[in-house]
Wavefront OBJ file of the C-alpha trace (Angstrom):
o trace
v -8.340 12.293 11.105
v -6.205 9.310 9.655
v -7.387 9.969 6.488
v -6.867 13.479 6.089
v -2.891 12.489 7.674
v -2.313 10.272 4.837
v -3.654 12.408 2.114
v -1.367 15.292 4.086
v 1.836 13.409 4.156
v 1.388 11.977 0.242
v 0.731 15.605 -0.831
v 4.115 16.892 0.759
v 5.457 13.638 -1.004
v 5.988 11.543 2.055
v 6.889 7.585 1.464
v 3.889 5.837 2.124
v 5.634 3.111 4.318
v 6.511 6.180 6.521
v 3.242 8.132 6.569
v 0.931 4.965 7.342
v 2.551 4.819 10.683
v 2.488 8.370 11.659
v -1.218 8.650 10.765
v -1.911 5.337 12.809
v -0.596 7.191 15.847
v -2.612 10.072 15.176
v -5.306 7.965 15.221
v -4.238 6.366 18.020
v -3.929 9.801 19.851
v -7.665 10.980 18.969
v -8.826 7.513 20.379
v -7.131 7.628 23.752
v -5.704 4.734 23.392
v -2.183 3.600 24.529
v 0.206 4.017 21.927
v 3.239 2.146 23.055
v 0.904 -1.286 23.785
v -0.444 -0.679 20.360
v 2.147 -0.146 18.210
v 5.206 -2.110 19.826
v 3.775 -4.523 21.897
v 4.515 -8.595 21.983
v 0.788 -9.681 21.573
v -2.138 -8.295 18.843
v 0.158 -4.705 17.544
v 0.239 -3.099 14.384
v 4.175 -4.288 14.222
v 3.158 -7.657 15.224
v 0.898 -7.935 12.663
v 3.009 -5.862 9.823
v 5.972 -8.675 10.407
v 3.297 -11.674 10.343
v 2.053 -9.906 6.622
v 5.646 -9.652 5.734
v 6.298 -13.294 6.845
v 3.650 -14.848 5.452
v 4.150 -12.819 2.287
v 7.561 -13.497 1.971
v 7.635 -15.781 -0.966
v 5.694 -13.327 -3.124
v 7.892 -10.503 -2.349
v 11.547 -12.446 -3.122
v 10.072 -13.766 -6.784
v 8.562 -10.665 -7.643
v 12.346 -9.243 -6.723
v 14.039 -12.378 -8.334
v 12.260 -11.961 -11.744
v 12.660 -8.066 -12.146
v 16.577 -8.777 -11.404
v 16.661 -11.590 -14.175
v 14.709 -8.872 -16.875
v 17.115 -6.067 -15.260
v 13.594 -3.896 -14.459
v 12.578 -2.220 -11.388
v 9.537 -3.087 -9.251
v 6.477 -1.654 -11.428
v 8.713 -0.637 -14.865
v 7.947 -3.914 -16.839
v 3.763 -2.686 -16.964
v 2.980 -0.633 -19.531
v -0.574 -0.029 -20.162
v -0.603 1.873 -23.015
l 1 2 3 4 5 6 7 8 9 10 11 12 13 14 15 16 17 18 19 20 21 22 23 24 25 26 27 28 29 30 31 32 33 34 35 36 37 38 39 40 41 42 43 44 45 46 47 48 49 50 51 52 53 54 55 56 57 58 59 60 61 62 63 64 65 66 67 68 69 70 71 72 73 74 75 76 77 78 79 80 81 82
């Protein structure tokens, strides 16, 4: 049921930052599990854990940024395959 939420929300051109989210509580819904523990609680959640990636990824994300603003491109322009 996740799947077919994501493939939903990308079709009706939904950010994907937004519809992963959504589709996690849908799953979350169809599971019976609680939501609120899940998603916004203090130990083992799906924020918890997006803010360690973030956090642990942080240096990888501000160069990639720092670069493309010393060439003047925007995140993905500077690859041209063909």
């Amino acid at each position: 049921m996740g799947i077919l939420t994501i493939i939903l929300f990308i079709t009706k051109k939904f950010n994907i930052i937004i519809a992963a989210p959504i589709a996690t509580i849908v799953i979350l819904l169809f599971n019976d599990v609680p939501i609120l523990e899940t998603v916004f609680g203090k130990e083992n959640s799906y924020m918890t854990a997006l803010a360690g990636f973030v956090a642990s990824n942080f240096a990888i994300f501000f160069i990639r940024f720092y670069i493309s603003e010393i060439h003047g491109s925007k995140c993905g322009d500077d690859f041209n395959f063909e």
